[in-house]
C-alpha positions as CSV (number, residue, x, y, z in Angstrom):
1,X,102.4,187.7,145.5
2,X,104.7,190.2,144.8
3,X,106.2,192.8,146.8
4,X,103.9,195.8,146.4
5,X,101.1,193.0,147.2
6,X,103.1,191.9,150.7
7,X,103.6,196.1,151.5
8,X,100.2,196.4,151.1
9,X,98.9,194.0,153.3
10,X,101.2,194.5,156.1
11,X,100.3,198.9,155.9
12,X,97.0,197.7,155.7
13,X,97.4,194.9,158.8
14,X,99.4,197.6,160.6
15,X,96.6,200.2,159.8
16,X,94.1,197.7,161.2
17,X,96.6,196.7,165.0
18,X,97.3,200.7,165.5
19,X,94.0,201.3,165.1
20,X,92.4,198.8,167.5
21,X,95.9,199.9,170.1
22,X,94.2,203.2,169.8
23,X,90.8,202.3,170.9
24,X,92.0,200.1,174.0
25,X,95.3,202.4,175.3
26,X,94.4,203.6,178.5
27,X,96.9,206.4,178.0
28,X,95.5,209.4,175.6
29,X,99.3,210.4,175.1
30,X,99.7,206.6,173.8
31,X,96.4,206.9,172.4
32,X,96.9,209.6,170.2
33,X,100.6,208.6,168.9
34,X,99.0,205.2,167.7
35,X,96.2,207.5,165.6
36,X,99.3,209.8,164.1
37,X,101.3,206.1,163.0
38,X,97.6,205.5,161.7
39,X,98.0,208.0,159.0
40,X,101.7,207.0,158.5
41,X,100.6,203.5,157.5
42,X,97.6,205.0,155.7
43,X,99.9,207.2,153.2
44,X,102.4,204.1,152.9
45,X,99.4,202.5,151.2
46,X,99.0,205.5,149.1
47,X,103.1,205.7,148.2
48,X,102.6,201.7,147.4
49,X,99.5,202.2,145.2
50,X,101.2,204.9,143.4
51,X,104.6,203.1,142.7
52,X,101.9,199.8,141.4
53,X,100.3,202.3,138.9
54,X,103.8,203.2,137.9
55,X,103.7,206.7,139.3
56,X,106.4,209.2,141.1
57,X,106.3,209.5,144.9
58,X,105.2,212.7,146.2
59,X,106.8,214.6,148.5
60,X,105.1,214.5,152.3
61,X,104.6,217.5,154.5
62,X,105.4,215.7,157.9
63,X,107.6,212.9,158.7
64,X,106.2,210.4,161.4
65,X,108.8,212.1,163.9
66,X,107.6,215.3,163.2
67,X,103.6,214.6,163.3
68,X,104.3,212.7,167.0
69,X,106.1,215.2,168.2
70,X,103.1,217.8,167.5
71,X,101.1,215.5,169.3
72,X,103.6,215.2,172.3
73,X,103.9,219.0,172.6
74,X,99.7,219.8,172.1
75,X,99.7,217.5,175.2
76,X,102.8,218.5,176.9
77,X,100.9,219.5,180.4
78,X,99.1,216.1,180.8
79,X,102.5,214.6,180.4
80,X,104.1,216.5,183.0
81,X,102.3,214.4,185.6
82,X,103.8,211.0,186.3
83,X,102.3,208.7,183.6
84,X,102.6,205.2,184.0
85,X,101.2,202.4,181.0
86,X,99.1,199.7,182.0
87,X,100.5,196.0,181.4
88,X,98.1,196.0,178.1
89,X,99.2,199.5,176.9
90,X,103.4,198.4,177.3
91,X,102.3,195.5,175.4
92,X,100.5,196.6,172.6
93,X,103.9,199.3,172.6
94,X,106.2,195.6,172.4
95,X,103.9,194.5,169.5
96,X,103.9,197.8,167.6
97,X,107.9,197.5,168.2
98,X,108.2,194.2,166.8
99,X,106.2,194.9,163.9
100,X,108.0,198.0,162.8
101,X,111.6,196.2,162.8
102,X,109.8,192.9,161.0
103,X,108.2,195.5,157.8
104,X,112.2,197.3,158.3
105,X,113.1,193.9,157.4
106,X,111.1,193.3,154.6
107,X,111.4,196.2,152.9
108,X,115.1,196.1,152.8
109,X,115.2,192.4,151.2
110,X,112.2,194.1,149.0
111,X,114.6,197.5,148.4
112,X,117.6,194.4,147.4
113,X,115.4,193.0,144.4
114,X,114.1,196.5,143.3
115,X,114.4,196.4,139.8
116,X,113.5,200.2,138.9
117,X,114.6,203.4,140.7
118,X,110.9,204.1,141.6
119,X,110.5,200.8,143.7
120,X,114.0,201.4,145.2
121,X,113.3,205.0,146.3
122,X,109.8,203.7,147.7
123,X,111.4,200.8,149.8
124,X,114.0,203.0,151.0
125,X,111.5,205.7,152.3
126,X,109.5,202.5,153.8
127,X,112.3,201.5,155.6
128,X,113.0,205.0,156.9
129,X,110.0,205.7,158.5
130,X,109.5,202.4,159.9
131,X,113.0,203.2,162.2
132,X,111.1,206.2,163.1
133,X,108.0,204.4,163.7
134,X,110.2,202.2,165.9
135,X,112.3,205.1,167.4
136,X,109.1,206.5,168.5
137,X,107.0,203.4,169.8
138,X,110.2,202.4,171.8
139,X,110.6,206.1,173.3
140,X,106.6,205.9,174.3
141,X,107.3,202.5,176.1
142,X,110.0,204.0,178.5
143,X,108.2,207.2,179.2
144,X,105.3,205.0,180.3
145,X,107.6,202.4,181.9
146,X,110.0,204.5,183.6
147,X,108.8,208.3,183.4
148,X,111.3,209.6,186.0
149,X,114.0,208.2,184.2
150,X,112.5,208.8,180.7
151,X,112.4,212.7,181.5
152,X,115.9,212.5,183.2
153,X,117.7,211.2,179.9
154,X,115.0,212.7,177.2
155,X,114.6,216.2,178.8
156,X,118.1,216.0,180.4
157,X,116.9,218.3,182.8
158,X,118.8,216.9,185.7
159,X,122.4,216.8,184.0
160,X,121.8,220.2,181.9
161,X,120.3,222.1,185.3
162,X,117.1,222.7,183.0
């Protein structure tokens, strides 16, 4: 199996725990940011199948950053009130962690034996957007683990006198 072939099937495992995470969150905030990743991992298997049929990437309109940060805001209100995850939602946040720095991983050994600078500029936008992937599952797991706090240093309402 080559490389493509292992992308492929972890975007498409990913595709398949995100989506299940979505179904069972008890949080909608959580809920929804699992759906946005979603379509992250859905277009990953688009860039992969385009780089297999030896085609150019296309440029994207959103980054993952930016399309969880629309859903943050659209729901801005409902987060205003204390949240707090359930053990299963902070879990399924530690698994969705994990598995964004183990696909980081593997797609900079993959980005180290790229052989043309189509695979290379495919494995470096992979590894990209899983950090943010990561960046924005671990900010989800401390607003739901330690809201208080999470708005204190995120919002820095308290130090700022906002």
């Amino acid at each position: 199996m080559n490389a493509l072939d292992v992308a492929r099937k972890m975007e498409t495992d990913a595709i398949q725990f995100y989506s299940e995470a979505a179904g069972k969150i008890s949080c909608a905030t959580g809920r929804k940011m699992f759906e946005a990743i979603v379509e992250d991992e859905k277009r990953h298997l688009v860039m992969i199948d385009q780089i297999a049929k030896g085609m150019n990437l296309s440029p994207q309109e959103l980054t993952p950053l930016q399309r969880v940060k629309t859903v943050f805001e659209s729901m801005k209100d409902q987060m205003m009130k204390k949240a707090s995850g359930c053990k299963d939602d902070l879990e399924a946040l530690k698994i969705a962690m994990q598995m964004e720095k183990e696909g980081e991983a593997f797609y900079q050994k993959s980005l180290d034996a790229a052989k043309t600078e189509k695979e290379k500029a495919l494995f470096q936008r992979l590894i990209e957007e899983e950090r943010q992937h990561y960046s924005i599952f671990s900010n989800t797991h401390q607003f739901l683990s330690d809201t208080g706090n999470w708005f204190m240093w995120e919002e820095r309402g308290i130090l700022e006198g906002g």
